[in-house]
N, C-alpha and C positions, 0 to 999 in steps of 0.2 A: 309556666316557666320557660324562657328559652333564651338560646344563645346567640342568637343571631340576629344581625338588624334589621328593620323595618321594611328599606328597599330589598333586602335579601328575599324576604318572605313574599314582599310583592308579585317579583319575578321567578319563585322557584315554579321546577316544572312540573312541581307535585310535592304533595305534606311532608316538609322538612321537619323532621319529630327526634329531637336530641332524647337519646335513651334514659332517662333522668332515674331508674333502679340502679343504673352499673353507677353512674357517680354516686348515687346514694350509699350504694354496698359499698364505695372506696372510702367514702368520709366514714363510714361508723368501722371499719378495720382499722383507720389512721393509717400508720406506716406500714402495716403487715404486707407479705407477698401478696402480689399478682395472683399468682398460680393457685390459690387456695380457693376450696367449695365454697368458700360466700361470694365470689365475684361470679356472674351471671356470666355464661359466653355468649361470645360476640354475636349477631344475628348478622345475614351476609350483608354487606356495607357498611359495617363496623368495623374499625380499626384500635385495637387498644394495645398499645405498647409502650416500655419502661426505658426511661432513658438512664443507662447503667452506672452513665459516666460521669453520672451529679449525683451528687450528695442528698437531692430530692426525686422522687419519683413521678411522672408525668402522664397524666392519662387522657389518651387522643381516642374522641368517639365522633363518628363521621357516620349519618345514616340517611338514606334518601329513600323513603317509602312513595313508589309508584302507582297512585291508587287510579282506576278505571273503571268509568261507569259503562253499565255492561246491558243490553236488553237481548231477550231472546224471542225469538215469533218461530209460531209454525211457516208454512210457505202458504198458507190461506191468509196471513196475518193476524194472527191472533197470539196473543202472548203467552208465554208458559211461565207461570210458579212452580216452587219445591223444586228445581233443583239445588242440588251439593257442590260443594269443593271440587270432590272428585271428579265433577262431569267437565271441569274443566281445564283449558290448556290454555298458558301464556306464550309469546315468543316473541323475544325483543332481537332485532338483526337477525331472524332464524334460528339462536338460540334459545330453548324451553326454559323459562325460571320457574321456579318454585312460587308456589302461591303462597304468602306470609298474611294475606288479611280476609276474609269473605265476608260480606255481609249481603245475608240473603232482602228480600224485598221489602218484608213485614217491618223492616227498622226504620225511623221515621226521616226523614229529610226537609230541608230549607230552601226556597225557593224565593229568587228574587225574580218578579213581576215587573217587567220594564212597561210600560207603556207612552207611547206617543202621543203627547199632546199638542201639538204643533199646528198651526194653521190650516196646513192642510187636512186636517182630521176634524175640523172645527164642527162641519154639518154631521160628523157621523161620530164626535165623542158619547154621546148618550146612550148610542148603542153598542160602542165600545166597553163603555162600563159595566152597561149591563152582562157583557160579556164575559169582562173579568170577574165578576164577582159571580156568576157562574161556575168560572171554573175553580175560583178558591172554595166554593162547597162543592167540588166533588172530589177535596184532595184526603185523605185520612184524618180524623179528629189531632193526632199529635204531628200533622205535618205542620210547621212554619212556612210564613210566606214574607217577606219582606216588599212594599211597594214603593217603588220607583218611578215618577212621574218626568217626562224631559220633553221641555221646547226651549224656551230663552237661557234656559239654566235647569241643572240635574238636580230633583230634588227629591229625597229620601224621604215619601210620608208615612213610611210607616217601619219603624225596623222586622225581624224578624220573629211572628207573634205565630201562633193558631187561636187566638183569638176573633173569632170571626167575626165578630162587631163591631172589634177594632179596626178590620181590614176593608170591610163591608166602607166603613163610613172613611177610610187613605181614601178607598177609589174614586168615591162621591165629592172628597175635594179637590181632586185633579183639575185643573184649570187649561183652558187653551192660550196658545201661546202663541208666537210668530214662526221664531226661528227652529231648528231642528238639531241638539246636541246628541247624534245618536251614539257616535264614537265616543264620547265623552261617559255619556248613560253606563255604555259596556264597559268603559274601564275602568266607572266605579264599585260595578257590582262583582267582577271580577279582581280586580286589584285593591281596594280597600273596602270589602267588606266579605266577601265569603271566602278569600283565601286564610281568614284571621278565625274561620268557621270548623271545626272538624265536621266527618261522617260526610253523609249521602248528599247532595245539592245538585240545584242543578238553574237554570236561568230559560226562564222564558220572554221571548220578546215579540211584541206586537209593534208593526210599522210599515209605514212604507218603503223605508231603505233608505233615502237619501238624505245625504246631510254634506253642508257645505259652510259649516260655520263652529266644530269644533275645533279644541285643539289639541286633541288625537287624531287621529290617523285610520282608517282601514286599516293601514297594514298593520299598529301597533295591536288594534282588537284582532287580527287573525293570529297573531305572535301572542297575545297571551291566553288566545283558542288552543294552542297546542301546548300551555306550560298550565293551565288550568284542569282541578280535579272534576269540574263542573260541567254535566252534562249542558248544551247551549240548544233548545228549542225555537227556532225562529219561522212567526209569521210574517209574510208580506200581504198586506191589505192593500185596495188599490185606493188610489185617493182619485183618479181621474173620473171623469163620467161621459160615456157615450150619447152625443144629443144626436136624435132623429128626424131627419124634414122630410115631409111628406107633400108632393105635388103631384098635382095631377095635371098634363099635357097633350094633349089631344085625346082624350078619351083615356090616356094613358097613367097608371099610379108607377111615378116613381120617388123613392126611399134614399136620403143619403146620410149615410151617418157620419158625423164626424166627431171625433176622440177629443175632450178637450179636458187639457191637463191645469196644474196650478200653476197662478204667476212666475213667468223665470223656468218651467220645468216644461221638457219633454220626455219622447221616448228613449233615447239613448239615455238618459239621467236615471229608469226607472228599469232598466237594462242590466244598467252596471249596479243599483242595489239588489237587484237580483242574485245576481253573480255573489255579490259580498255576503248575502244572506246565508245564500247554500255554501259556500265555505266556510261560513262561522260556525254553521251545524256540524259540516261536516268534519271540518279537526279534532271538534270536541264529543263525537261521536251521535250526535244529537241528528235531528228530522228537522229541512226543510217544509215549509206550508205555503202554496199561494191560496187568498181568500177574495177573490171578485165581491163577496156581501158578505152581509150579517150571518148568513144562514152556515155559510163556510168557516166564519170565526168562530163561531159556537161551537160547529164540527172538529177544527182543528184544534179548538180550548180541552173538547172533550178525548181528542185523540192522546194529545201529551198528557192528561192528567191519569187514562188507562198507563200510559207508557213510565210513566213516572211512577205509577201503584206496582210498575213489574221490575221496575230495576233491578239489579245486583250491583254488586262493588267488589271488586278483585284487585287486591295490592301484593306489588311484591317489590324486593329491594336487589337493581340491578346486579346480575352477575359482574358485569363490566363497569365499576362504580370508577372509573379515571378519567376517560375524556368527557370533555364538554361539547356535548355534538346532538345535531337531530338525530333520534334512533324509533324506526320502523316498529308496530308493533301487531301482534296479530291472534284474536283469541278464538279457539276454537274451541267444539264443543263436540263431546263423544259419540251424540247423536246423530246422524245425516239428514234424519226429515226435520231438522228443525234449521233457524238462519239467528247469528249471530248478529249485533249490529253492536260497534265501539268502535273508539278512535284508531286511528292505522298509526300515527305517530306521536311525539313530541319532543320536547327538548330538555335534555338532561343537564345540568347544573352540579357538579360536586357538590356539597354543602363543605364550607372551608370548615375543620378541623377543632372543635375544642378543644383547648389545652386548659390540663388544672394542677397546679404546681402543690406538692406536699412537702414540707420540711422532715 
């Protein structure tokens, strides 16, 4: 059930969750006072007030739960389970909030699988696959994966299953393609399909960065990098390949290697998806990967799927729930030999106001 529309939910900057107990408790009271033990109080970013001066009563519930995917490692890198609630600290503008939601690691999440199928991947899709379907068995029996296939057009071949036979056989139909819809990719699986998701998620993507033919934007996938609950995992694979000539001149072996990229692309192209890459990670608290080969995709498949088995989830509901503005965030942790890694920002959205009119 919910109140708000479609484009609202798109764009919020985290789980817009209308309190539906407090309107429940006000329909089964009918006209009875406000003030009485069956109405639930407010949680902070709730608003419920009576408008005196009509003949009906009016009940305005406004809540915006700020939820944050959270990993913790030792400084060796290696990740820690079992912590609690209590080991942890929020602070939004350098104000501390209270933690309103935790969910420790062991609770399952959804994972949408972007992969690149694009031309330039064309000679190394096979081992791509085989990569992905690697890492969907090493994710937990009740994690979901949803697979996402994009070159000419973004296409959902598989919704959100832990069926592994189902998933096993999305990857195997993935097709190559010409063109490259990566920003398109990302703001479907961000903007219509796992903001409509509760709980833990998070997005992994495999690519090489560039894209020059949707009709998204960088900037719009970094902007919904920071209004998004969803951890963002990105690898960069290289699509180029180093050819080497070998001659030999007077008695002499010399070696010249030269870099040769795909149709249309160079190094400045493979540059600036870099850049876009580690910002997409980095908003949404997530790990950049570069992978030169196979041997590095597998590594870094099996990196995020450790890092994904250690999550936490930490929500709370802005002390400052009025302006609409970027706001700073920063989570620490009670321990000192240990390093926290999540988003530093995003962007806060009031959720506009229910109203429910009573005679």
């Amino acid at each position: 059930m919910t109140f708000s529309s479609t484009n609202e939910l798109r764009r919020a900057p985290a789980r817009l969750r209308v309190i539906e107990l407090a309107v429940a408790g006000f329909l089964l009271i009918g006209s009875a006072s406000l003030s009485g033990a069956q109405t639930p109080s407010p949680t902070p970013g709730d608003r419920v007030a009576n408008n005196e001066g009509d003949a009906s009563e009016v009940v305005r519930v406004d809540t915006t739960l700020v939820n944050i995917p959270v990993t913790v490692m030792t400084r060796q890198g290696r990740y820690v389970p079992n912590l609690r609630r209590e080991d942890f600290h929020v602070y939004e503008d350098g104000v501390e909030q209270r933690i309103a939601h935790f969910a420790e690691v062991e609770k399952p999440l959804v994972v949408a699988l972007l992969l690149d199928t694009s031309a330039s991947t064309r000679y190394r899709l096979e081992d791509i696959k085989a990569a992905a379907i690697a890492f969907i068995d090493q994710l937990r029996p009740d994690d979901r994966v949803m697979v996402v296939a994009f070159s000419d057009y973004v296409d959902v071949i598989a919704e959100p299953t832990n069926d592994h036979q189902v998933l096993r056989a999305a990857v195997l139909r993935s097709k190559s393609g010409n063109s490259t819809h990566l920003y398109d990719a990302v703001d479907v699986a961000l903007n219509e399909k796992l903001n409509r998701i509760p709980g833990r998620k998070a997005v992994v993507l495999l690519t090489d960065g560039v894209d020059y033919v949707s009709l998204e934007t960088r900037a719009s996938n970094l902007h919904a990098a920071e209004e998004t609950e969803a951890m963002i995992c990105s690898i960069q694979y290289d699509t180029f390949f180093d050819q080497t000539d070998i001659r030999v001149w007077d008695k002499e072996v010399i070696k010249k290697t030269t870099r040769l990229y795909p149709p249309g692309l160079g190094r400045e192209d493979y540059k600036r998806a870099t850049t876009y890459l580690t910002e997409l990670a980095a908003k949404s608290g997530g790990e950049f990967y570069h992978a030169a080969d196979l041997g590095n995709i597998k590594r870094a498949f099996a990196r995020i799927a450790e890092q994904l088995r250690s999550q936490y989830s930490l929500g709370y509901y802005p002390a400052n729930s009025t302006a609409a503005q970027q706001r700073t965030i920063k989570v620490q942790i009670n321990r000192h030999d240990l390093v926290v890694r999540a988003r530093r920002s995003y962007v806060y959205k009031p959720l506009k106001p229910l109203e429910i009119r009573q005679p």
